[in-house]
C-alpha positions as semicolon CSV with decimal commas, in nm:
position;residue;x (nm);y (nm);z (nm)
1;X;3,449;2,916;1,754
2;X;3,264;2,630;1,930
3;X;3,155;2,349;1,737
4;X;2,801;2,316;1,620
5;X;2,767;1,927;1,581
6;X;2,912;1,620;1,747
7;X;3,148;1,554;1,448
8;X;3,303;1,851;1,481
9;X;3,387;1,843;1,851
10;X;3,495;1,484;1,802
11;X;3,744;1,662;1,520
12;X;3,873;1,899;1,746
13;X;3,920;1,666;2,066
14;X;4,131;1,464;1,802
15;X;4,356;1,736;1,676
16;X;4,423;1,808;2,023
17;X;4,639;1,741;2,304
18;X;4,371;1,541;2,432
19;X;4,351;1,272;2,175
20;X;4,417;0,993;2,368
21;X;4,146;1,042;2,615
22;X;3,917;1,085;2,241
23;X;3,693;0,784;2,394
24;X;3,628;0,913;2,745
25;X;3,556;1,260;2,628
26;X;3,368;1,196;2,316
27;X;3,124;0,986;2,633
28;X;3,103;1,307;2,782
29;X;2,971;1,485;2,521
30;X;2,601;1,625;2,558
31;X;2,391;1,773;2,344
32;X;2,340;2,190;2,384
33;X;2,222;2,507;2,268
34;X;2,398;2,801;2,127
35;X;2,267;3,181;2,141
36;X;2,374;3,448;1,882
37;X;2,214;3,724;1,910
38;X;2,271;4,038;1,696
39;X;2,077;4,340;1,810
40;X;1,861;4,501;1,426
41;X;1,671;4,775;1,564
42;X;1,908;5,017;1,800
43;X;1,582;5,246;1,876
44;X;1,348;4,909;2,076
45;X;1,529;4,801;2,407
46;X;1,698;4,524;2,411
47;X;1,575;4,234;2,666
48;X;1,772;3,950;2,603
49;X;1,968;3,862;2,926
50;X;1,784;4,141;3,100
51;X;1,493;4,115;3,274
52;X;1,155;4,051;3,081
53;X;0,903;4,276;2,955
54;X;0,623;4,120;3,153
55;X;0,316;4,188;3,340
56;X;0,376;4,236;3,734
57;X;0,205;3,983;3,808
58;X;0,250;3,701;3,551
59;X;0,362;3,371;3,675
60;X;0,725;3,309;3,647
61;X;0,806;2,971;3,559
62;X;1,015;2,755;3,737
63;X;1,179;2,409;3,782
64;X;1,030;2,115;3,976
65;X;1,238;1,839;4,062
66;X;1,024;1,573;4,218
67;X;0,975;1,276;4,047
């Protein structure tokens, strides 16, 4: 199971193999998000993953990297 706060991934990276890189790793850690999804009603489709129950066309949004 994957830990759900930085105090418990800094628990695990010390009970590991990789304890003496603790320093450099804990650096590395960033913060994330974690999906768990558990499917209630088996007679609505499911759309998570899938594509999206939208409108055709309904403006998809997307990523701009300029500054």
């Amino acid at each position: 199971m994957a830990p759900k706060t930085k105090d418990e991934a800094i628990a695990i990276i010390d009970s590991s193999d990789l304890v003496a890189h603790t320093d450099v790793l804990i650096r590395l850690l960033l913060p994330s998000l974690s999906l768990e999804f558990e499917r209630k009603d088996t007679e609505s489709p499911s759309y998570f993953g899938g594509l999206p129950l939208l409108p055709q066309d309904f403006p998809w949004p997307h990523w701009d990297a300029r500054p």
